[in-house]
Backbone as CSV, one residue per row, in Angstrom:
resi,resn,N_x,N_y,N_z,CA_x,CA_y,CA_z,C_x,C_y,C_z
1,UNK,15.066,10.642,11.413,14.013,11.657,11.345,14.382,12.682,10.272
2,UNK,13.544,13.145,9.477,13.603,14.086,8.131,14.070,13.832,7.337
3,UNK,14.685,12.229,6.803,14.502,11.293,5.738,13.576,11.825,5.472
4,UNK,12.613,11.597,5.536,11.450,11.159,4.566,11.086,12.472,4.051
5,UNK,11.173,13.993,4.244,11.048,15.063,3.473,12.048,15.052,3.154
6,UNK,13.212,14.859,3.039,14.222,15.106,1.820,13.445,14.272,0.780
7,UNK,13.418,13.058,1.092,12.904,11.761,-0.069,11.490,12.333,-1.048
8,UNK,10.566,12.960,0.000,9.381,13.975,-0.622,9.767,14.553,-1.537
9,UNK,10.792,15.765,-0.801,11.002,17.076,-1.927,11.630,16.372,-2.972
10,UNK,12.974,15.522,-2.748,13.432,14.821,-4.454,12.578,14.666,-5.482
11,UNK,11.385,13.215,-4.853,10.325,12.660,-5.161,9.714,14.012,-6.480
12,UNK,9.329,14.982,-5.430,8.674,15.797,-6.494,9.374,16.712,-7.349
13,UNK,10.398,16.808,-7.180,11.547,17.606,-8.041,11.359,16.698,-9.334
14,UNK,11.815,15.419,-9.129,11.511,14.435,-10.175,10.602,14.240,-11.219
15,UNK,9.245,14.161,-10.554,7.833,14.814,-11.252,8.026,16.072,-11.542
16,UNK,8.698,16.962,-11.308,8.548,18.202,-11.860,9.199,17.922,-12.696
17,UNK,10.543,17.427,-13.419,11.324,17.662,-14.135,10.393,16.828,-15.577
18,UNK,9.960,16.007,-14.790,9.398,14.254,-16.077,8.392,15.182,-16.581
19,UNK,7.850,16.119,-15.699,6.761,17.010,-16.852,7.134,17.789,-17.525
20,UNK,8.070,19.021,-17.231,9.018,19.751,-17.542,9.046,18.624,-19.251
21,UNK,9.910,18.127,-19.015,10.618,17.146,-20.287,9.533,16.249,-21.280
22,UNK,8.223,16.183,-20.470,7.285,15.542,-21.095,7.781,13.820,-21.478
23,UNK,8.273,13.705,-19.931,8.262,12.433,-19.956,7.389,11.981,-18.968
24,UNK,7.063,9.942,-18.621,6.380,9.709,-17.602,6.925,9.656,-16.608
25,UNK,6.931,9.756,-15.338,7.227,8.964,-13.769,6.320,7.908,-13.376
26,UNK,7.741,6.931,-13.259,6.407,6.063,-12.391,6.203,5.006,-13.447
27,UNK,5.183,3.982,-13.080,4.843,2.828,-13.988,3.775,2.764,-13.510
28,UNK,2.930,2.307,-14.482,1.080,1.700,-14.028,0.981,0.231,-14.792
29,UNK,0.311,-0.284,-14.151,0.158,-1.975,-14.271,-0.304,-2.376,-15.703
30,UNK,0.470,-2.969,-16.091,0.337,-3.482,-17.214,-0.911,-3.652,-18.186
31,UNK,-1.180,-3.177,-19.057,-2.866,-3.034,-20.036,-3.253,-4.718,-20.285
32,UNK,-4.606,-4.556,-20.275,-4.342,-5.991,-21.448,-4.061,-5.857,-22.068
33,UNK,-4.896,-4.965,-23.309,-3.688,-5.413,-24.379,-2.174,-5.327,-24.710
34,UNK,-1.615,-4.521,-23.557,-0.308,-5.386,-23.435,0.040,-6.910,-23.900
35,UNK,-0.671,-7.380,-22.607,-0.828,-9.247,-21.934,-1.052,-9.928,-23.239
36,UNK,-1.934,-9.216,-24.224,-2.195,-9.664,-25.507,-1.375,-9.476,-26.196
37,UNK,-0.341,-8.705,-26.095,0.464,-8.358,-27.519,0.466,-7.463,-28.547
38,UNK,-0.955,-6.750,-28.179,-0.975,-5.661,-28.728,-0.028,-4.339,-29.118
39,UNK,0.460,-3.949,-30.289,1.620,-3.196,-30.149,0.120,-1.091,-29.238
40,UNK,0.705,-0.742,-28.134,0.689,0.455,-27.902,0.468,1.745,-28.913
41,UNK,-0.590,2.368,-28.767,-0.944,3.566,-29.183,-0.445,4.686,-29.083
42,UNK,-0.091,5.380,-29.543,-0.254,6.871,-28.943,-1.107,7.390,-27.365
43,UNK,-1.903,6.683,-27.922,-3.752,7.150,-26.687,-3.251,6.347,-25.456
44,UNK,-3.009,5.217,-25.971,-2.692,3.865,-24.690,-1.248,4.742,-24.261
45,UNK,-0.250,5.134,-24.271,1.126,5.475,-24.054,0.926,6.171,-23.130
46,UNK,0.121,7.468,-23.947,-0.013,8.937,-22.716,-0.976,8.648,-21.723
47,UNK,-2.403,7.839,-22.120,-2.702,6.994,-20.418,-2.353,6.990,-19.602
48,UNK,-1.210,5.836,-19.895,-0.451,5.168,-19.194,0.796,6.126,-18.054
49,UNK,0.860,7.121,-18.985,1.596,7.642,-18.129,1.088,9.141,-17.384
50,UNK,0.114,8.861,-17.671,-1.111,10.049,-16.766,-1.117,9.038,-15.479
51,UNK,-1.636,8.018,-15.288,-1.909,7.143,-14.503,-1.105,7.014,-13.502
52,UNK,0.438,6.761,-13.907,1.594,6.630,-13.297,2.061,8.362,-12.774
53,UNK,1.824,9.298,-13.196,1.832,10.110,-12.655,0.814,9.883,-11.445
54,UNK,-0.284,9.734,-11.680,-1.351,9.956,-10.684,-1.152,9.159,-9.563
55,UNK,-0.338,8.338,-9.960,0.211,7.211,-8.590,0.891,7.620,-7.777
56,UNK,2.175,8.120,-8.173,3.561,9.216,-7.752,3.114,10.194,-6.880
57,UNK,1.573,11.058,-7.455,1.019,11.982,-6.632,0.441,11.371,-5.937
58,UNK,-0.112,10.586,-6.258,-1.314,10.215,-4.626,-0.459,9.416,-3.075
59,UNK,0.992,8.668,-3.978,1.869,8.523,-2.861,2.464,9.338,-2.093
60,UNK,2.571,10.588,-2.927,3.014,12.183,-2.206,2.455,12.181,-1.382
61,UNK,1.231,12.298,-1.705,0.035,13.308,-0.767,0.086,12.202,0.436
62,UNK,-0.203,11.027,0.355,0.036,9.991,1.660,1.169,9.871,2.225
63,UNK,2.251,9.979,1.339,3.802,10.431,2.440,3.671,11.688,2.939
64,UNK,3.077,12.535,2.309,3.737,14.287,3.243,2.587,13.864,4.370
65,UNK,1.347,13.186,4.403,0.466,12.761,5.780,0.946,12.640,6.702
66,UNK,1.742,11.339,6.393,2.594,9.983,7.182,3.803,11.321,7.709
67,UNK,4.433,11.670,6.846,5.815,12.443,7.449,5.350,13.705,8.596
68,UNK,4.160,14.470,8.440,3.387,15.256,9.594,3.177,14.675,10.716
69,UNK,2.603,13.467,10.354,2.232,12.498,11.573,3.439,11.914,12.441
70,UNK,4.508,12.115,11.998,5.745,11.786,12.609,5.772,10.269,12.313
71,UNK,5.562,10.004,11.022,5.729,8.453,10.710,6.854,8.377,9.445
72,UNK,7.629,8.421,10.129,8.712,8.383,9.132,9.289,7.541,8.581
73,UNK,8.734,6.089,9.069,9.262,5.013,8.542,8.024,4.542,7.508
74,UNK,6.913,4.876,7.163,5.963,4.644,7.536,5.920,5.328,5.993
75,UNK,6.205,6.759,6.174,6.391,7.503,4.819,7.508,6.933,3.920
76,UNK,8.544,6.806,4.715,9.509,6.331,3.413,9.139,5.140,2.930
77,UNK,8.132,4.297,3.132,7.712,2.533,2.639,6.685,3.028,2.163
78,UNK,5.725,4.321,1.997,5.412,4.922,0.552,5.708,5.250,-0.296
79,UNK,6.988,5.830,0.027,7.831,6.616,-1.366,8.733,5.747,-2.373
80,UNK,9.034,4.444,-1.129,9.687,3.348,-2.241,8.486,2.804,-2.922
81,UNK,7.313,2.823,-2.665,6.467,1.835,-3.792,6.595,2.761,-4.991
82,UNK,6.222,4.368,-5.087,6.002,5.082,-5.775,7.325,5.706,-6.457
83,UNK,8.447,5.236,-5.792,9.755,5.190,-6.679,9.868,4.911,-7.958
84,UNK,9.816,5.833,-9.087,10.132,5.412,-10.500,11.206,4.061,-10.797
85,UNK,10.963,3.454,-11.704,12.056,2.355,-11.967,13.906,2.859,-12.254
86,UNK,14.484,2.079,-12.195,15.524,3.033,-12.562,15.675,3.188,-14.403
87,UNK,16.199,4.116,-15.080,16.350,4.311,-16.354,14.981,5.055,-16.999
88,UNK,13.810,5.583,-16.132,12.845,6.001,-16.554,12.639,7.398,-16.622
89,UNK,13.450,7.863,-16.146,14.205,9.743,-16.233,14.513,9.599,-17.171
């Protein structure tokens, strides 16, 4: 029990910092033109990592739910989907 708000507050310390630094958190599913081979934009880059932010947050907002609700197992198997990869800090 209270796993899962430590794992929260990190979680968003993290996002705070990746903005802070003006980097992304997080990953969003692959573009086509990825799949194609397309070499990445500027436009396509920062998307991409608006998106992946927006993921990170919307898993927040459904873990701090889950962790109120006294679902603590429940929250932390949100916070691992929305877990940045490692090396992406």
């Amino acid at each position: 029990e209270g796993s899962c708000r430590a794992e929260i507050t990190r979680l968003e310390l993290v996002l705070s910092q990746a903005r802070t630094s003006g980097k992304a958190v997080g990953s969003a599913p692959e573009s086509s033109a990825a799949r194609l081979h397309h070499q990445p934009t500027v436009q396509s880059v920062e998307q991409a990592a608006r998106e992946a932010d927006k993921t990170v947050e919307t898993a927040l907002v459904l873990a701090r739910k889950l962790e109120a609700e006294g679902l603590d197992a429940e929250c932390a198997a949100m916070l691992k989907k929305a877990e940045p990869p490692v090396g992406s800090q």
